[in-house]
PAZAPA-4460 file (N, C-alpha, C; in steps of 0.05 Angstrom, whole numbers, plus 32768, in hexadecimal, padded with zeros to 4 digits):
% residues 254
    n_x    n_y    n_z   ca_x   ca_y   ca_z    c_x    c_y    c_z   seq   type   mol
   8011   7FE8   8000   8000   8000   8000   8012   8019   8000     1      X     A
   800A   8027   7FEF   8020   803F   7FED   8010   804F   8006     2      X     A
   8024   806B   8004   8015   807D   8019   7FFE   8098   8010     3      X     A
   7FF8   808D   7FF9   7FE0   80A6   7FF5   7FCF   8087   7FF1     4      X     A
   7FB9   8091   7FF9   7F9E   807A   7FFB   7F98   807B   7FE9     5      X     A
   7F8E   805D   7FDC   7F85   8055   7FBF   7F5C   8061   7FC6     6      X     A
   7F4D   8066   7FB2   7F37   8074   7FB4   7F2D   805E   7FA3     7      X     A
   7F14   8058   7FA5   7F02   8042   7F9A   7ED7   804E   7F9C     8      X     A
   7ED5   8058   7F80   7EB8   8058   7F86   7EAE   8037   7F7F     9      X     A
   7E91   803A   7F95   7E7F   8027   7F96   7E70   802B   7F8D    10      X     A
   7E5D   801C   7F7E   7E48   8025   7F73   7E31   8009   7F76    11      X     A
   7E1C   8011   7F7F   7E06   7FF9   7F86   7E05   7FF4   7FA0    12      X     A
   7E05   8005   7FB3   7DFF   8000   7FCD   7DE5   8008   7FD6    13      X     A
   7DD3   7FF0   7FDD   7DB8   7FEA   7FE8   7DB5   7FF4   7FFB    14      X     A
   7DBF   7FDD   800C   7DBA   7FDC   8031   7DD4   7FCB   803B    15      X     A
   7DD0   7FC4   8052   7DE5   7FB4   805F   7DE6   7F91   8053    16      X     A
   7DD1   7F92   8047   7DD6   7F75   802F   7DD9   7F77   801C    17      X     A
   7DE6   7F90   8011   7DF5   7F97   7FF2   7E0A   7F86   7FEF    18      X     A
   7E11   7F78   7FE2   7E28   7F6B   7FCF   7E3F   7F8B   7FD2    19      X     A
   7E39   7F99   7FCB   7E3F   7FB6   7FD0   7E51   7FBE   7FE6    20      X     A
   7E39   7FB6   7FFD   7E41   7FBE   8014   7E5C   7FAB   8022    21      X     A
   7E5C   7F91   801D   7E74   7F82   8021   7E84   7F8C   8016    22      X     A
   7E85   7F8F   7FFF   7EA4   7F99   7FEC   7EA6   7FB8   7FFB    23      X     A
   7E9E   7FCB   800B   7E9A   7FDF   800B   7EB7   7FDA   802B    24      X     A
   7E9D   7FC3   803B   7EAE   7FBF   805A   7ECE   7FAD   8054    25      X     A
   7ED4   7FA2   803E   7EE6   7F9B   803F   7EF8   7FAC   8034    26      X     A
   7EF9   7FBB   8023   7F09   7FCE   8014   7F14   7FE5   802B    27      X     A
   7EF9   7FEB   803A   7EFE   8004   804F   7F15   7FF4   806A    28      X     A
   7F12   7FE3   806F   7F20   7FCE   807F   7F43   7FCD   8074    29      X     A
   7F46   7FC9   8059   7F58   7FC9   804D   7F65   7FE6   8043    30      X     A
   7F59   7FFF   8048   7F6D   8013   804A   7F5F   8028   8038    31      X     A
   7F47   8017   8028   7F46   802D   8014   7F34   8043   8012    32      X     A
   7F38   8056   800B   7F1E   806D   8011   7F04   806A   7FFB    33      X     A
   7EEF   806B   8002   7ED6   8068   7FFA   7EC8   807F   7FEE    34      X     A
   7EC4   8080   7FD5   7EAB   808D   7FCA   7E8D   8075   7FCD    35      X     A
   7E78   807D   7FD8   7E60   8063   7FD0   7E4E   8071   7FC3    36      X     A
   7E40   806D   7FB2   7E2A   8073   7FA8   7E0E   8062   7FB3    37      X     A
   7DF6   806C   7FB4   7DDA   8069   7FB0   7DCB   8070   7F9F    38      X     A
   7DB5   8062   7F94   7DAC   806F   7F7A   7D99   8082   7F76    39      X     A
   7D86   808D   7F8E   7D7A   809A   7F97   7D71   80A8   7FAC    40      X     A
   7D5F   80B1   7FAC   7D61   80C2   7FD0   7D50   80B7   7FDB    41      X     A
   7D40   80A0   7FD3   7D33   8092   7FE7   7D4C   8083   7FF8    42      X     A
   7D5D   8077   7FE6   7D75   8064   7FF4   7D83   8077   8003    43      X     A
   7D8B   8092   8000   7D9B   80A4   8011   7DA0   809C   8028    44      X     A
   7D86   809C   8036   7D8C   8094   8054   7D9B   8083   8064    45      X     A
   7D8E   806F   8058   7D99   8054   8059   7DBB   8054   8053    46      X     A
   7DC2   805C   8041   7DE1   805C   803E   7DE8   8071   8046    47      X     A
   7DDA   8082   8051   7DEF   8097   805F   7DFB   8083   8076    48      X     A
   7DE4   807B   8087   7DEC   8062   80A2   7E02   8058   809D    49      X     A
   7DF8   8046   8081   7E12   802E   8089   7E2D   8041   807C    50      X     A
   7E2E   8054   806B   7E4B   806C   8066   7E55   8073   807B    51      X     A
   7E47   8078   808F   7E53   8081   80AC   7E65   806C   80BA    52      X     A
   7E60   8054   80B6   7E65   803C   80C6   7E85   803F   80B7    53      X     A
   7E8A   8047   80A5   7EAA   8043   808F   7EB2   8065   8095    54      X     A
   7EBF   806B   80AC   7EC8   8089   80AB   7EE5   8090   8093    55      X     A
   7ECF   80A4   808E   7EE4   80AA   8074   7ED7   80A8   8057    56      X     A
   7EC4   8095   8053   7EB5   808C   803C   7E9C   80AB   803F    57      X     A
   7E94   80B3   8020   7E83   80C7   8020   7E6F   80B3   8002    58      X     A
   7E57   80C1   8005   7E3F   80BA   7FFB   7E3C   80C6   7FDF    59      X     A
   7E29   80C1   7FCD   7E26   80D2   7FBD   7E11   80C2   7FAE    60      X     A
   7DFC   80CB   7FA1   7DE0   80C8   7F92   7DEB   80C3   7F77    61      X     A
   7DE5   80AD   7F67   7DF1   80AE   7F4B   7DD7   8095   7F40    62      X     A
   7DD1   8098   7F33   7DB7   8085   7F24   7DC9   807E   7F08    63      X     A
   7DD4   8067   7F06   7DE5   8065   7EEF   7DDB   805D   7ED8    64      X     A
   7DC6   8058   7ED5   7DB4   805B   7EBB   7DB6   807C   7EB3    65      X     A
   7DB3   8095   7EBA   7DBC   80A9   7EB6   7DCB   80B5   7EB0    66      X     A
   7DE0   80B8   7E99   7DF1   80C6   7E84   7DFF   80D9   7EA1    67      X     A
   7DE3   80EE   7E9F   7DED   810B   7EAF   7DF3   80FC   7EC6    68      X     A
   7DE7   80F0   7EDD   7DEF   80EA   7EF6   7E08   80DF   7EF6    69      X     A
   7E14   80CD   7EE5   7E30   80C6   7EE0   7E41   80D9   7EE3    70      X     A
   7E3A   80E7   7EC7   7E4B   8100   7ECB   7E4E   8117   7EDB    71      X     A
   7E37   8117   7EEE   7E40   8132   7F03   7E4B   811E   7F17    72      X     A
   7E42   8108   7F22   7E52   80EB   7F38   7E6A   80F5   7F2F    73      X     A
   7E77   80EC   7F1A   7E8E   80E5   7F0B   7EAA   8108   7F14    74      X     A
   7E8B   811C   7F0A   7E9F   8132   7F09   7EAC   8137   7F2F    75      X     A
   7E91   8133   7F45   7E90   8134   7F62   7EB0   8121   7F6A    76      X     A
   7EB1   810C   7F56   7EBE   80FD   7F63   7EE0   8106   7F61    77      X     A
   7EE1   8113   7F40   7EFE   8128   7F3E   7F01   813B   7F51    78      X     A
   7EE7   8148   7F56   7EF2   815A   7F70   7EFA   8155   7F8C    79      X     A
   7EE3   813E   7F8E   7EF1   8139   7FA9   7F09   8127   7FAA    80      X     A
   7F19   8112   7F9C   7F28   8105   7F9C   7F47   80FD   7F8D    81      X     A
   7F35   8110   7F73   7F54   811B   7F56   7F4D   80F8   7F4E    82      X     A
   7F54   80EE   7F5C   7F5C   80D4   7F4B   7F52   80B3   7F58    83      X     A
   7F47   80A4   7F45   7F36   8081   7F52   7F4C   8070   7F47    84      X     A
   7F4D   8057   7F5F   7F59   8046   7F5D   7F51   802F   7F54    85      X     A
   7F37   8036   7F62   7F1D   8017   7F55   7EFF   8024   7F5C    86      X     A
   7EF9   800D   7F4F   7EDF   8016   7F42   7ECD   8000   7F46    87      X     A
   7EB4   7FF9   7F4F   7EA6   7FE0   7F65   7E8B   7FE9   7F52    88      X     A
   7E7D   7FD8   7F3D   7E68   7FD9   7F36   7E56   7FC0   7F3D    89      X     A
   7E45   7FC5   7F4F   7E38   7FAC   7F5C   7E18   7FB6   7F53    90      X     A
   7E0B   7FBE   7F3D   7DF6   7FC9   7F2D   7DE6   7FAF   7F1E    91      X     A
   7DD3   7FAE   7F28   7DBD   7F9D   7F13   7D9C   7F9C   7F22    92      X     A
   7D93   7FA1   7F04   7D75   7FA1   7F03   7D65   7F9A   7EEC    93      X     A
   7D52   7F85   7EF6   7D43   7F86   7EDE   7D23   7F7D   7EEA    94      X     A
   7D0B   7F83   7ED8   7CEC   7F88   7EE6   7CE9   7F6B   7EF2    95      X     A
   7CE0   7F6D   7F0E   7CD5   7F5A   7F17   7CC5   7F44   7F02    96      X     A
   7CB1   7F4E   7EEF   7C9C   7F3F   7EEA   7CAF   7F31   7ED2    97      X     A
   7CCF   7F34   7ECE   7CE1   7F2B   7EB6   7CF0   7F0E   7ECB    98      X     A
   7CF2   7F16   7EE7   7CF5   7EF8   7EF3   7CE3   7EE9   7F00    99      X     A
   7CD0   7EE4   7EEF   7CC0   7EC8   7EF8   7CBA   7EC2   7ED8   100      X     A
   7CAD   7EAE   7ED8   7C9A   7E9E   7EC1   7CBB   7E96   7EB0   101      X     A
   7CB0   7E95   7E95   7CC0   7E91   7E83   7CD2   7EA7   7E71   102      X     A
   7CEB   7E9C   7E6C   7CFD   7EB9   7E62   7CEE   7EB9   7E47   103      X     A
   7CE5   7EAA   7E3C   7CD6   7EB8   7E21   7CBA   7EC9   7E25   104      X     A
   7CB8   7ED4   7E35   7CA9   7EE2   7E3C   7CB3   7F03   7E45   105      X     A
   7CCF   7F03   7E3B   7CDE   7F1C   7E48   7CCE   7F36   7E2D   106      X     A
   7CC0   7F46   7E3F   7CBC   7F56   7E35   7CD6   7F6D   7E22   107      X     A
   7CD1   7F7A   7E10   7CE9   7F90   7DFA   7CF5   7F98   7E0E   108      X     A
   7CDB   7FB0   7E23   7CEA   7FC6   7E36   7CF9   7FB1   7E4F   109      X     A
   7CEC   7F9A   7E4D   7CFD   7F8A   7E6B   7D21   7F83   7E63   110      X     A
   7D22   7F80   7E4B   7D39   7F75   7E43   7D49   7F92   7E3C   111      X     A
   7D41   7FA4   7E37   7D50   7FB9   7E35   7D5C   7FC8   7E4F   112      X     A
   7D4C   7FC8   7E63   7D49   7FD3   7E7F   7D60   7FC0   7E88   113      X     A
   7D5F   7FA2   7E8D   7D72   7F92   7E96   7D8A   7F99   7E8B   114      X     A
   7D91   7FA3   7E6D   7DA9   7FA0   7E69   7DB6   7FBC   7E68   115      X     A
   7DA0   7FCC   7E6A   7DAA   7FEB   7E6D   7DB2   7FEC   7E89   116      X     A
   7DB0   7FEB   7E9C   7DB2   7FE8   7EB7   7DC3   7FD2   7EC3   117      X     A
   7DC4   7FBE   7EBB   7DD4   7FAF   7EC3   7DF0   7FA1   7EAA   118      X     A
   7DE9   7FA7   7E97   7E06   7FAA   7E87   7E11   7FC2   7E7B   119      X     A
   7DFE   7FC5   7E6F   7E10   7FE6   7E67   7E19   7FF7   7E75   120      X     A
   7E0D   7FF8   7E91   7E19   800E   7EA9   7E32   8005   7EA8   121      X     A
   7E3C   7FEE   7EA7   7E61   7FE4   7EAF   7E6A   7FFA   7E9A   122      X     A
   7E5F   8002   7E81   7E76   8006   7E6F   7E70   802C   7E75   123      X     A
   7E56   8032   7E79   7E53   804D   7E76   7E66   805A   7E9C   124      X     A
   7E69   8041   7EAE   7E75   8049   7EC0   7E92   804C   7EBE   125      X     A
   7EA7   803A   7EB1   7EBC   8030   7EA6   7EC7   8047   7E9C   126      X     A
   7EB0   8058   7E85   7EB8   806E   7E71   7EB5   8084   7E81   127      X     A
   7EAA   8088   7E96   7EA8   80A5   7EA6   7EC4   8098   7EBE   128      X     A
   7EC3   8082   7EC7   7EDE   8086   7EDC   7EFE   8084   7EC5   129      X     A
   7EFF   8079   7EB5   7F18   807B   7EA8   7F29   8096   7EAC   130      X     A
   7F20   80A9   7EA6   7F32   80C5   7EA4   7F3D   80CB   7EC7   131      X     A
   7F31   80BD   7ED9   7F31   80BC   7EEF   7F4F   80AF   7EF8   132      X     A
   7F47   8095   7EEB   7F55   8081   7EFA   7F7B   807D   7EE0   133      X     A
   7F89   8095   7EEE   7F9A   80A1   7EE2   7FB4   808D   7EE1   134      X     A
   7FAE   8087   7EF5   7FD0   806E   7F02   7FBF   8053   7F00   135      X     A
   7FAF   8047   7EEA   7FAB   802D   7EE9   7F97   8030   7F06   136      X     A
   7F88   8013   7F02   7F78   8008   7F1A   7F69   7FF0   7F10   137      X     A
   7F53   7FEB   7F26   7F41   7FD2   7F1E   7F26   7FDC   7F1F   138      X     A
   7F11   7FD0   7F0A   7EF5   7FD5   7F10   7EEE   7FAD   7F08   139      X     A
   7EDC   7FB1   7F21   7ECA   7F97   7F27   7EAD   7F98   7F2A   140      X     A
   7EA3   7F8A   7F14   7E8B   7F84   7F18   7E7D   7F68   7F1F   141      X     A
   7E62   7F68   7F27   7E53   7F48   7F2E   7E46   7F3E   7F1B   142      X     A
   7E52   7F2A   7F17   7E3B   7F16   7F09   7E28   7F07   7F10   143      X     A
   7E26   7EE6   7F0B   7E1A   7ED5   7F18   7E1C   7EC2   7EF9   144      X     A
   7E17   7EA5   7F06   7E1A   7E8F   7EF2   7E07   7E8D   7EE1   145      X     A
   7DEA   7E98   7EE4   7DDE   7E9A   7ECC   7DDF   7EAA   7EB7   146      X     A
   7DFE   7EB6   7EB6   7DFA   7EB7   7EA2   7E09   7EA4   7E88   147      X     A
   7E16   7E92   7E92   7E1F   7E7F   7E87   7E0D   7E61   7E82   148      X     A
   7DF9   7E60   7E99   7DEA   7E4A   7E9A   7DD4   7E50   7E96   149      X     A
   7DB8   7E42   7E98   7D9F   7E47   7E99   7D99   7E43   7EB6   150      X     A
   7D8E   7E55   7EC2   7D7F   7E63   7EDF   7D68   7E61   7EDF   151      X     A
   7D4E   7E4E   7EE6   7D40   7E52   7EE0   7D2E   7E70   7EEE   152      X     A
   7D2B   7E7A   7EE7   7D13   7E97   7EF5   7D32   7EB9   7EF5   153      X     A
   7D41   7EA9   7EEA   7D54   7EBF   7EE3   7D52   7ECF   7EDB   154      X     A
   7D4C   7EBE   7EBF   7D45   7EC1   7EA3   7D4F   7EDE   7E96   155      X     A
   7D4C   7EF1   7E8F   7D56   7F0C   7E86   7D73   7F1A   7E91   156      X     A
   7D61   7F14   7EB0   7D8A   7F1D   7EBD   7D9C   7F0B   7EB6   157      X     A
   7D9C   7EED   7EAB   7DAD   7EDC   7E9B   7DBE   7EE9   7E89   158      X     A
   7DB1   7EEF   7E77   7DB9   7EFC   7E5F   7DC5   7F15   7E61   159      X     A
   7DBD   7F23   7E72   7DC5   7F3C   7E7D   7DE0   7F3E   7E8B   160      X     A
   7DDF   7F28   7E9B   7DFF   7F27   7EA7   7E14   7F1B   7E8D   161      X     A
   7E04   7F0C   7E83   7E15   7EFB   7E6A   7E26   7F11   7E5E   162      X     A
   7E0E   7F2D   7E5A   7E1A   7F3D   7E4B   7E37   7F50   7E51   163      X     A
   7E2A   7F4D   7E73   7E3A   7F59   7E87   7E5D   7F50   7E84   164      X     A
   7E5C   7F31   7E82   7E70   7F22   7E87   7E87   7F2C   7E68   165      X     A
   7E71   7F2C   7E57   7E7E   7F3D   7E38   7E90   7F50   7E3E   166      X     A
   7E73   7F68   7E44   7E8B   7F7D   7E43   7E9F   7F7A   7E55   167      X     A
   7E9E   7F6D   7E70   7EBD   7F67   7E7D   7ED6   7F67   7E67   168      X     A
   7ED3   7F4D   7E57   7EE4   7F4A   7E3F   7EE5   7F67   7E35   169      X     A
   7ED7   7F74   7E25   7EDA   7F82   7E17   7EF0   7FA2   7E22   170      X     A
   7EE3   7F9B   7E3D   7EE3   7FB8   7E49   7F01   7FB3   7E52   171      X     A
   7F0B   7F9B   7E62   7F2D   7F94   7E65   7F35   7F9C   7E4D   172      X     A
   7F2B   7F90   7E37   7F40   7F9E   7E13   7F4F   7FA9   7E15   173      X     A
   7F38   7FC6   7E1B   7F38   7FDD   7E1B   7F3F   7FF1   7E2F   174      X     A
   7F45   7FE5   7E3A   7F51   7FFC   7E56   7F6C   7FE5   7E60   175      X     A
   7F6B   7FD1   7E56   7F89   7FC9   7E64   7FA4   7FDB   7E59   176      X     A
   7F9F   7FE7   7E3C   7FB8   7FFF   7E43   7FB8   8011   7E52   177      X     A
   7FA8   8015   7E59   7FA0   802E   7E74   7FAE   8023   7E8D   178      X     A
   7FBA   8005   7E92   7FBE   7FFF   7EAA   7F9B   7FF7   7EBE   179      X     A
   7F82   7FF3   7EAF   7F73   7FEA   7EBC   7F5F   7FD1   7EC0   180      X     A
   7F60   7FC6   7ECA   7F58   7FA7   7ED6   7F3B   7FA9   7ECF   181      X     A
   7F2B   7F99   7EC3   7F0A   7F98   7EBE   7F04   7F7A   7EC6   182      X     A
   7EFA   7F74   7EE5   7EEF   7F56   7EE2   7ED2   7F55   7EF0   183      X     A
   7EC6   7F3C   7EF0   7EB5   7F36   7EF5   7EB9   7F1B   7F13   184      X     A
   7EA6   7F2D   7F27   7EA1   7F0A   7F37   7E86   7EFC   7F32   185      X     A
   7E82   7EF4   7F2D   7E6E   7ED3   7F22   7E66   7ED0   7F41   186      X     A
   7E5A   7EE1   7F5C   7E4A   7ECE   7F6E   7E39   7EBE   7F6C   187      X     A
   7E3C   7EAB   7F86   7E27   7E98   7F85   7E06   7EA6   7F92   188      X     A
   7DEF   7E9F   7F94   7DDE   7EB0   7FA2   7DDC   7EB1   7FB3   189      X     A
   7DD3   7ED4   7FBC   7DD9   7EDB   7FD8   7DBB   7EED   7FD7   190      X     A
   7DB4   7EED   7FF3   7D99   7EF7   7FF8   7DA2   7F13   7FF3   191      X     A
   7DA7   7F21   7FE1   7DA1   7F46   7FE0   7D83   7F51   7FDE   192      X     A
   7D82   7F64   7FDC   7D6B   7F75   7FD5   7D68   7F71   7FB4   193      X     A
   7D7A   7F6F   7FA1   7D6B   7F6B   7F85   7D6A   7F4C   7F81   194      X     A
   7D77   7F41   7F96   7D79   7F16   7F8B   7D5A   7F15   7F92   195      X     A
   7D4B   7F28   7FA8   7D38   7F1C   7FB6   7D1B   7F21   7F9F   196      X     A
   7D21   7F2C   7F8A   7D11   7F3A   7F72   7D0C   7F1E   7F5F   197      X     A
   7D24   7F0F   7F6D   7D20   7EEE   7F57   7D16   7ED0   7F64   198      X     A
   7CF6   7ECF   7F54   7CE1   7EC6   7F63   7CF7   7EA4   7F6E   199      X     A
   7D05   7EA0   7F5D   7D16   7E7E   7F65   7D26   7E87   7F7A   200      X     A
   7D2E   7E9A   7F82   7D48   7E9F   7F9D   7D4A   7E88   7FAD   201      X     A
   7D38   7E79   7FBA   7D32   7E6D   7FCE   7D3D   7E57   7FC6   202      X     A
   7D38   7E48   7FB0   7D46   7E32   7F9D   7D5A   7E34   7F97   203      X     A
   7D65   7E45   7F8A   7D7C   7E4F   7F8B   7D8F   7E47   7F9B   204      X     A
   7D85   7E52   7FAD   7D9B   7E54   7FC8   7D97   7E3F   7FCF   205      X     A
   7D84   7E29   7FD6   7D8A   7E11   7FD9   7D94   7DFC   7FCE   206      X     A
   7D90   7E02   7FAF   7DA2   7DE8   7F9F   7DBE   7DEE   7FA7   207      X     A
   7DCC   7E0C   7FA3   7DE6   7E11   7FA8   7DED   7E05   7FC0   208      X     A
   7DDF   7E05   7FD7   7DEB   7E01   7FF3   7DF3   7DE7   7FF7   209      X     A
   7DDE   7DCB   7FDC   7DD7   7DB5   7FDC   7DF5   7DAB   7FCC   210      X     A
   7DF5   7DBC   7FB5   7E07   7DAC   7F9F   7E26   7DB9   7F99   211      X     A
   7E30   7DCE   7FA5   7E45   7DD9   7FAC   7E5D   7DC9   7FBE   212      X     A
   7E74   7DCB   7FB6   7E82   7DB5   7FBF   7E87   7DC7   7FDE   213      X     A
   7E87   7DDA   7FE6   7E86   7DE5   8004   7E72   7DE4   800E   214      X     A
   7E54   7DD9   800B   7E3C   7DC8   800C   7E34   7DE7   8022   215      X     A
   7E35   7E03   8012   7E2D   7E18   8024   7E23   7E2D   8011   216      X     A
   7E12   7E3C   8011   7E12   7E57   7FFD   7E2E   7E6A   8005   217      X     A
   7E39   7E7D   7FF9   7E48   7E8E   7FFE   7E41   7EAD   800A   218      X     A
   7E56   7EB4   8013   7E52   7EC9   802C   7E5B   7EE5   8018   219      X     A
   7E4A   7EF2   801F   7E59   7F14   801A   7E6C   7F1C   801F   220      X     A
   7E7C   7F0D   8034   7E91   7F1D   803B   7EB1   7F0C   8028   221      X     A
   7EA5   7EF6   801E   7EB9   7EEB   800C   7EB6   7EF3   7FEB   222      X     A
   7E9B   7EF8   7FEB   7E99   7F0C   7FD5   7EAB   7F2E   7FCF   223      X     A
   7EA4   7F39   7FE7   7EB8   7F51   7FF0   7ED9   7F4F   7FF0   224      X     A
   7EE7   7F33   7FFF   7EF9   7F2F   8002   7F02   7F2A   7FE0   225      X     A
   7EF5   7F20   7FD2   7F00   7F19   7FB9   7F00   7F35   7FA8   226      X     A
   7EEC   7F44   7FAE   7EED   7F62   7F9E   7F06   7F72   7FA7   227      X     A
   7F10   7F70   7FBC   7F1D   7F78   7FCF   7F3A   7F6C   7FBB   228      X     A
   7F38   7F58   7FBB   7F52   7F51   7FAE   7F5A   7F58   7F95   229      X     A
   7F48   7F52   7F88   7F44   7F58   7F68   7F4F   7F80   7F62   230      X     A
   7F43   7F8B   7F6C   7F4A   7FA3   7F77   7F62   7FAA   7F81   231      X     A
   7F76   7F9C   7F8D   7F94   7F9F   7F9C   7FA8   7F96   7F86   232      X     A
   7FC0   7F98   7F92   7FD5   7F98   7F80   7FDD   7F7A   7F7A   233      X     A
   7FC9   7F6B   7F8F   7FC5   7F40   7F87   7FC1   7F37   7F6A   234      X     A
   7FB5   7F4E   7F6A   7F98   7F4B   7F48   7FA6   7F5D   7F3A   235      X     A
   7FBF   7F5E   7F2E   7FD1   7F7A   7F24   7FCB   7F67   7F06   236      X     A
   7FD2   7F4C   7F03   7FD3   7F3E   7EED   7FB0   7F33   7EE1   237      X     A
   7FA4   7F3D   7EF1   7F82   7F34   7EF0   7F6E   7F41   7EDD   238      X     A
   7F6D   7F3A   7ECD   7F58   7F49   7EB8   7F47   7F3E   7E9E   239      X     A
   7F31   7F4B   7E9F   7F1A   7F37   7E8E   7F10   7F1D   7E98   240      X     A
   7F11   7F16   7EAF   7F0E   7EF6   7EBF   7EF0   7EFF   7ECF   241      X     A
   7ED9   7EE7   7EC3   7EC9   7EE2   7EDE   7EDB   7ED1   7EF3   242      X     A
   7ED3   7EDD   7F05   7EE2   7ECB   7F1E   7ECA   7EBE   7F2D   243      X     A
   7EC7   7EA4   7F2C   7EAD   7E9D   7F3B   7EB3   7E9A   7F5D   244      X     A
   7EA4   7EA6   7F6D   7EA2   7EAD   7F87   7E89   7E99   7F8C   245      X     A
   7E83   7E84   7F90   7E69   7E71   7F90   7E6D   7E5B   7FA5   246      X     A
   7E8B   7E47   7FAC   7E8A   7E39   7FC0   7E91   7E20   7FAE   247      X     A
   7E93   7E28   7F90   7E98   7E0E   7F81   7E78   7E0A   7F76   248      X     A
   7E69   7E10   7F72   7E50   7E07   7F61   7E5A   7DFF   7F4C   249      X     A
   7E5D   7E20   7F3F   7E6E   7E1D   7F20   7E79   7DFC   7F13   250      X     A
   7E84   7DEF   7F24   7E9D   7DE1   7F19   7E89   7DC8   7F14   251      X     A
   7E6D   7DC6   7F2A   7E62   7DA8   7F24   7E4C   7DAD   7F10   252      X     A
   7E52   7D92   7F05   7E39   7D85   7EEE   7E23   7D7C   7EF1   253      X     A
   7E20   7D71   7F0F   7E03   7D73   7F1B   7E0A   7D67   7F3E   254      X     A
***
């Protein structure tokens, strides 16, 4: 760790069961200073609380479907900091009534909403922190295995992360002359506030706990610990890789 502190915005922090919020407590633990974002002012509150609990970490409103909110976040963040070291996109959404029934039933606007929001934000975030992130760094985003497999009640966020997992590839290309790291963690499921939007959660989480060679679901804070790494000077050689964070699901065939 050098002696000027590495700076890392967050982006996707719920509540204290954000995927978010782990990468948030381990990073702050590990030295680094915190930008977090919320996406609205209903959530304000709520993350002002848990921002307080990380002294030193400051807040800020950014709706990343929004061009302009990027860009004034983006500009807030040159002033207060000059320069990001990493970059934590833990962002996904898509309409409730697109996870149940059948994925051929995904409505135009459902499939556009999922991938405007949960893939394209990586790249429209990527292109507003680059000019930032001056001395190289890492940005990490979340996946999950459907998008490689069939999920049943997934269905749309499948495809959506699939796409997610893309631009990873694309987006390492393209910024590894910059000196910057683009990966993905692949968690296994975890009760958040948007997992709980997907009517199978419950199943889910039980086949994993059943058929996983650590015969457990996985914890947030090994999720964090792995963002945490990926992010440090461990992960210097790390780029374009889902890294699956799951307990070993991944690896079995049934």
């Amino acid at each position: 760790m050098t002696d000027k502190k590495k700076t890392a915005v967050i982006f996707g922090l719920a509540n204290k069961r954000s995927i978010a919020w782990a990468i948030a407590q381990k990073l702050h633990a590990d030295g680094w200073q915190l930008a977090i974002t919320y996406q609205n002012e209903r959530m304000a509150a709520e993350a002002a609380d848990l921002i307080t609990d990380l002294p030193g970490s400051k807040g800020f409103m950014c709706d990343v479907s929004s061009d302009e909110q990027l860009a004034k976040t983006f500009d807030e963040l040159k002033s207060t900091y000059g320069t990001l070291q990493g970059v934590v996109h833990s962002v996904a959404f898509a309409h409730a009534e697109d996870l149940k029934g059948e994925f051929i039933n995904t409505s135009r606007e459902g499939f556009r909403c999922a991938h405007d929001i949960s893939a394209y934000s990586l790249i429209a975030v990527s292109r507003a922190a680059m000019p930032l992130m001056t001395d190289g760094g890492g940005i990490v985003t979340m996946s999950y295995y459907g998008a490689e497999k069939v999920v049943p009640k997934y269905n749309v966020m499948g495809v959506a992360k699939a796409a997610l997992e893309a631009c990873v590839r694309y987006l390492a290309n393209d910024l590894g002359p910059k000196k910057i790291r683009v990966n993905a963690i692949s968690a296994g499921p975890i009760k958040t506030l948007a997992a709980r939007g997907i009517s199978g959660l419950g199943d889910m989480l039980k086949a994993h706990s059943e058929r996983a060679p650590l015969k457990r679901n996985v914890d947030p804070a090994e999720v964090g610990a792995t963002a945490a790494f990926l992010l440090s000077d461990g992960g210097s050689g790390i780029t374009g890789e889902t890294i699956y964070v799951d307990c070993g699901y991944n690896i079995m065939g049934f």
